[in-house]
C-alpha positions, 0 to 999 in steps of 0.5 A: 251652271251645268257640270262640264261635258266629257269629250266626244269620241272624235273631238281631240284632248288638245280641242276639247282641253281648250273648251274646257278652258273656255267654259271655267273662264266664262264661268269666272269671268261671270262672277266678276262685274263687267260690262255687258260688251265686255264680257260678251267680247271676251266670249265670243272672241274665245268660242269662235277660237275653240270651235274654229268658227267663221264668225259670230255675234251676240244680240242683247234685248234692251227692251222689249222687240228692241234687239242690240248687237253687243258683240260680233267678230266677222259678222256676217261673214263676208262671203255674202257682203249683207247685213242682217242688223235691220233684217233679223228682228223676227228670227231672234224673236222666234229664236227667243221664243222657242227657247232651244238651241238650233242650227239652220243651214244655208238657205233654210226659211225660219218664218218669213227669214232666209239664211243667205250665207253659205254658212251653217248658223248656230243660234242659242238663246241665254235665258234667265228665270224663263225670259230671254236676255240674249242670244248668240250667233256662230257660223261653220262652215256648210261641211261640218258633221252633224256630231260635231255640230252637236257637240258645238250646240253642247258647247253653246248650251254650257256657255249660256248657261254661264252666260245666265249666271253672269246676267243673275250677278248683274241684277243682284248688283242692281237690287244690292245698290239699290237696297244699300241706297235705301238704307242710306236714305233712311239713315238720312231721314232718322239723322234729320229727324234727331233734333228740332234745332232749326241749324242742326237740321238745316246743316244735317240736311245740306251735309248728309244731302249732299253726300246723297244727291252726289252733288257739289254743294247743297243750299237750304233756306227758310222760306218766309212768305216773299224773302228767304234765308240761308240756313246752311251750306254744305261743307261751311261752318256758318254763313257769310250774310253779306257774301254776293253769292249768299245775297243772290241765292236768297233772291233766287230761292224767294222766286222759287218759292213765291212761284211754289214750282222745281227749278232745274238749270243744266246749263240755260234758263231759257225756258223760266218765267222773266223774274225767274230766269233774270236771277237764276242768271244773276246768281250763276253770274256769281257762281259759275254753277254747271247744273243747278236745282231748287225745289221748295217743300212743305212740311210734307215734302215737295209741293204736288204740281198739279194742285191748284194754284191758289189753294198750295200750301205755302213752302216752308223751305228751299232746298238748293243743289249745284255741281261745279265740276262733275256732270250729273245725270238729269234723271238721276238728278231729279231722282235723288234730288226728290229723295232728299228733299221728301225725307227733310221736309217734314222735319225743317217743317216742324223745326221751323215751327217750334223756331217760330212759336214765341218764347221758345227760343228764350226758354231754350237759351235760358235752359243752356245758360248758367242763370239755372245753375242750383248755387245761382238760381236764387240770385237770378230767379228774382230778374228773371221773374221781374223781366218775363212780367214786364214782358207781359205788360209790354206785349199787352199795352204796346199796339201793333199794325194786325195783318190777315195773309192770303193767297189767290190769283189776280183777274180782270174784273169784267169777264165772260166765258163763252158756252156753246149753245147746244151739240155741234161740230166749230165750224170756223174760229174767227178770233184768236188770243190777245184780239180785241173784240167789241160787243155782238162780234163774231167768235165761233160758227157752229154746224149741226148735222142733225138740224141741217137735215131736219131743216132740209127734209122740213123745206122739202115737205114744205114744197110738196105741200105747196104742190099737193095744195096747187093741185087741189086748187086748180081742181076745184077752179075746174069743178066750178068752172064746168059744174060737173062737181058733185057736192060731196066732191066739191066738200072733200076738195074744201077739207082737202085744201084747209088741212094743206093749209094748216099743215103749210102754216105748221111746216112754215113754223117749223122752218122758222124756229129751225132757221132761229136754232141755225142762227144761234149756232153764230156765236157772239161776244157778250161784252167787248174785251180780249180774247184769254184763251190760247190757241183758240184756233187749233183747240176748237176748229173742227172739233165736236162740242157739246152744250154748256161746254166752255169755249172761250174767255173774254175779259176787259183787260183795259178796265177794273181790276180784282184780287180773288183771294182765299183765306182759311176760315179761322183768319176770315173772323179777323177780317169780318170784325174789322169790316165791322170796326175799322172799315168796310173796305180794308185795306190790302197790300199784295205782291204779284209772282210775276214782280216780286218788286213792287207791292201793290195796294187794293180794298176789300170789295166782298166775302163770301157768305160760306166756306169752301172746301177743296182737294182735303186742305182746311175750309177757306172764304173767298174774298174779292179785293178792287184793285187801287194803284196797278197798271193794267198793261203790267198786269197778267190775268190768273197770275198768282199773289201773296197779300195781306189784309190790314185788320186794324191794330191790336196789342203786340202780343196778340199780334205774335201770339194770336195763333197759339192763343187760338190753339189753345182756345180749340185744345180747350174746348175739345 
C-alpha cells in the first residue's frame, strides 16, 4: 500500500487525522481474515464518516459480468427513490475497465448510463495483479470543490490500495489450505502404503479417511465377487460380526459393488435402482445416518463411469462414509470422498492380493510364532516339515468343483436393430418403448428432399413427352389424311415418334424405381418382438439420419434368453478343454445386478473363435450361454452379471493355486 498522503492545505488537522485513521485501520483490518461483507462494512462505514459522504456502496465480482452488492449504507441516496442493483452492470464494467478513479456528476452519461441522483458519484476500482475484484461507490453532495473532490479520490485510491492488500491475503489463505490439504492427502497415502496387513491398512484407511473427509465414521470392505466384508470401522478396535448394522452395511456394500457405481445418499434414495434403494433403506433403518457415501474402487481407484459396462474391472473394495450430526457440503463431499479413496485403492488392492495368495498368511503366522524361536526350532522343524507335506499330499489328491468367473450382460436371444435405408429426414415415429410389434409393422416414415424433387421433375417430363408424342401423332394422321406430306416429312415424324417413345419407356423406368425408393423409405419390423429403445419419438421425429445409422432395437423378449459374457483369454482354455472332456454344454450359474438373490442356471451355447481386445484391458472371448430356468418377465435386457462356468473337477490345490501356478509358468518362460 501506497505511504500515507500529506494533508491538503485546505483540509483541517482534525479531518485529515481522522483519514489517516481510517487508512492504517483499513490497512490492519486487511491482514486479519474476515469476511468479504465484513471488512468491506467496516470500510464504507468508516469513508463515509471521514469524508461526510451521503452514501456509498461497494460491488464485488462473483464472476464473471456478475456483479454482487456486498456492502451499502444509504444506497442510492434516497432523494432519487431509484434503485441501480439491475441497472449498472455496464457502468461497473466500463468502471473496471478503465481501471482509474472517476467522478460523474449529476446527470452525466458513462455509455448508455445516466447519473440520475442529485449527487456527485465517486467510483474507484480495487485492483489486483491487473484484474478488477470490486469497486466502490461514494456520493457528495453536487456543491463539493473540485480540490476537495480530489482529495477524496486520494483517499479512495489509498483505501483501494489496502483493500487489494486484504484481496492478496485471502488468495494466500486459499492456496495456504489448499497446499496444507495436499500435504495432508500425501501424508495419507504414504501411511496406506506402509504396510501389506490387510487390517493395518484397512483400519488406517477408515481412521486417517476419516479424519480427511470430515465425516463421522468411515466404513471399509472387501468386496469378493457377490458378498462384501468389514474390514475396519473408523474409531473401533475390532468388529461386531453379528451387529445389525454390520450385517446391513455388508449387503449394501455388495449391491454397491456388483452394480460397480458411487452411491450418494443425502437424506433419499429416491433416485437408485430397486435392489439398491431397498437396502440403502434397511441400513439407514439401522443407522440413522444424515448423509451416506459408498464408492467402490479398484486397485487403481474409483471405477471410470464411463467404461463399458461389461469389460469394468471387478471392485476390490468399498469404501463407506456417514455423517450423523454435521452436515457436509455435496460437492465437498464427493471432492474429499474421491481423494480418499483414489489414494487407498491401490493399496487395499495390493493388500488384498497378498491376503489371497495361498500360504501367505500361514508363513506370516508362523513367522511371529515362537515355533522359530533358535532354542526350539529343531524341536518343531520336524512337525512342521511332516505337516507342509501332508498338506501337499491333500491339496494334490482331494478333488474339487473348478469354476471359470465371467461378466457380461444378459439379452433376449432374438433381436434386430433397425437401420435407415439410406439419407432422409423421420418424418413420423409410429411405436414407442415397450409396444409389441408383429413382423412387416410399421416403424419409421422417412422423407427425402432430394428424391421427392427428382420424382416430381421425372413425372413432369413424363407429361411433356406425352404432350410432344400426342402432337406428332396427330401430325402424321394429317400427312396421311391430305397426302400432302413429303416423304422425307413423313421419315422425320416416324423417328421423331420412336425416340418419344423410348424416352417415355425410360422416363416411365425412372419413376418406377423412384416410386420403389420412395416406398422403402416406410420402415418395417423384420421380426415380431417389443420395441428396447427409449423415447423413440423425441429422439427421431424430424431429425435427419443418414444411411447404415441405427434407429431402433426390436427384440422378443417373450422367447430365449442368453448370457453374453467375457472372460479374459488365459481362463477361456479352461472352458475350452472342459467342452472337450466334461460337455459341450457346461454348465453356468449366474446372479443378475437387478437381484442379487436368486442364482440362475444356463449352458454354454458358443465361443468365439478370436479374442478381443478393448479400451487397454487384457484380451477376452465372448461366449454365448442359453438361458435355463429364468422368468422372462423378471428379466431386463442389457442388465449386467456375475457367472461362473463349471469346468468340471480338478485337484484342490489346482483349484486354489491354478493362478499363481499360471504366473509362475508365464514368469518362466519370459
Amino acid at each position: 500500500m501506497s505511504k500515507t498522503q500529506s494533508p491538503p492545505t485546505d483540509c483541517p488537522d482534525v479531518a485529515w487525522r481522522e483519514i489517516e485513521g481510517l487508512i492504517e485501520r483499513t490497512a490492519a483490518a486487511s491482514a486479519v481474515a474476515a469476511a468479504p461483507s465484513a471488512f468491506y462494512g467496516q470500510l464504507l462505514e468508516g469513508t463515509l464518516a471521514a469524508l461526510a459522504a451521503t452514501g456509498g456502496a461497494v460491488w464485488l465480482v462473483d464472476e464473471p459480468r456478475k456483479w454482487i452488492l456486498i456492502a451499502e449504507q444509504n444506497y442510492p441516496p434516497a432523494s432519487t427513490g431509484e434503485s441501480f442493483g439491475e441497472t449498472e452492470r455496464s457502468f461497473l464494467e466500463e468502471v473496471a475497465a478503465r481501471g482509474v478513479p472517476r467522478a460523474i456528476l449529476p446527470g452525466a452519461a458513462i455509455g448508455s448510463w445516466v447519473n440520475r441522483t442529485d449527487c456527485l458519484l465517486l467510483t474507484c476500482p480495487v485492483r489486483v495483479d491487473g484484474s478488477c475484484l470490486a469497486v466502490m461507490e461514494l456520493f457528495q453532495p453536487p456543491e463539493m470543490p473540485p480540490n476537495a473532490c480530489t482529495n477524496a479520490l486520494d483517499v479512495l485510491i489509498a483505501l483501494a490500495e489496502a483493500a487489494a492488500d486484504f484481496h492478496r491475503g485471502r488468495e494466500l489463505d486459499v492456496l495456504r489450505n489448499q497446499r496444507a490439504q495436499q500435504d495432508r492427502l500425501d501424508a495419507f497415502a504414504a501411511a496406506v502404503q506402509r504396510s501389506l496387513e490387510v487390517p493395518t491398512t484397512a483400519f488406517t484407511v477408515a481412521n486417517d479417511g476419516r479424519e480427511l473427509i470430515g465425516c463421522d465414521r468411515v466404513w471399509v470392505l472387501a468386496a469378493d465377487h457377490a458378498a462384501c466384508r468389514a474390514l475396519a470401522v473408523s474409531g473401533c478396535d475390532s468388529i461386531d460380526r453379528g451387529a445389525e448394522s454390520v450385517r446391513a452395511m455388508e449387503r449394501l456394500a455388495a449391491a454397491v459393488a456388483a452394480v460397480g457405481e458411487p452411491v450418494w445418499s443425502f437424506g433419499d434414495a429416491t433416485e437408485l435402482p430397486p435392489v439398491l434403494e431397498s437396502r440403502l433403506n434397511d441400513y439407514l433403518d439401522v443407522a440413522h445416518a444424515r448423509q451416506i457415501a459408498l464408492v467402490p474402487i479398484t486397485a487403481a481407484g474409483p471405477d471410470d463411469a464411463n467404461a463399458d459396462q461389461s469389460l469394468r474391472r471387478e471392485p476390490v473394495a468399498v469404501v463407506a462414509a456417514e455423517t450423523f450430526t454435521s452436515v457436509l457440503a455435496a460437492e465437498d463431499f464427493r471432492r474429499r470422498m474421491s481423494a480418499v479413496c483414489l489414494r487407498s485403492g491401490a493399496a487395499l488392492g495390493h493388500a488384498l492380493d497378498l491376503q489371497n495368495t495361498l500360504g501367505v498368511a500361514l508363513l506370516r503366522r508362523l513367522a511371529r510364532s515362537r515355533l522359530f524361536a533358535w532354542r526350539r526350532r529343531r524341536l518343531f522343524w520336524p512337525w512342521i516339515s511332516a505337516a507342509i507335506v501332508i498338506a501337499c499330499i491333500m491339496l494334490s489328491l482331494i478333488p474339487a468343483d473348478f469354476s471359470v468367473a465371467g461378466r457380461g450382460t444378459i439379452e433376449p436371444k432374438m433381436r434386430r436393430y433397425v437401420y435407415a435405408p439410406r439419407d432422409a429426414v423421420v418424418d413420423e415415429v409410429f411405436v414407442a418403448q415397450g409396444d409389441t410389434i408383429v413382423t412387416g409393422g410399421p416403424l419409421f416414415k422417412l422423407r427425402d428432399p432430394d428424391l421427392d424433387y427428382e420424382l416430381v421433375r421425372v413425372v413432369g417430363e413424363i407429361q411433356t413427352t406425352l404432350e410432344q408424342l400426342r402432337r406428332v401423332r396427330a401430325e402424321r394422321v394429317r400427312g396421311d389424311a391430305t397426302g400432302a406430306a413429303s416423304a422425307n416429312d413423313v421419315g422425320r415424324l416416324a423417328a421423331d415418334e420412336e425416340t418419344l417413345d423410348k424416352r417415355l419407356a425410360g422416363l416411365k423406368r425412372q419413376q418406377e424405381l423412384l416410386e420403389a425408393e420412395q416406398d422403402a423409405l416406410r420402415i418395417c419390423s423384420p421380426i415380431a418382438g417389443q420395441v428396447l429403445t427409449w423415447d423413440v419419438a423425441n429422439q427421431w421425429r424430424d431429425r435427419p439420419v443418414r444411411q447404415g445409422q441405427r434407429l431402433v432395437e426390436i427384440a422378443n423378449v417373450e422367447g430365449e434368453w442368453i448370457l453374453e459374457l467375457v472372460v479374459t483369454d488365459h481362463d477361456v482354455r479352461h472352458v475350452l478343454a472342459a467342452r472337450e472332456t466334461v460337455d459341450a454344454n457346461l454348465d453356468v450359474s449366474f446372479l443378475l445386478a437387478t437381484d442379487l438373490q436368486t442364482i440362475h442356471h444356463g449352458r454354454v451355447d458358443a465361443i468365439a473363435l478370436a479374442a478381443e481386445s478393448r479400451d487397454g484391458e487384457s484380451p477376452s472371448v465372448r461366449i454365448t450361454v442359453r438361458v435355463a430356468d429364468a422368468d422372462p418377465a423378471a428379466l431386463k435386457a442389457g442388465a449386467s452379471v456375475v457367472a461362473r462356468i463349471d469346468c468340471g473337477r480338478r485337484s484342490l490345490g489346482y483349484v486354489w493355486l491354478h493362478e499363481a501356478i499360471d504366473a509362475v509358468r508365464r514368469y518362466m518362460w519370459l
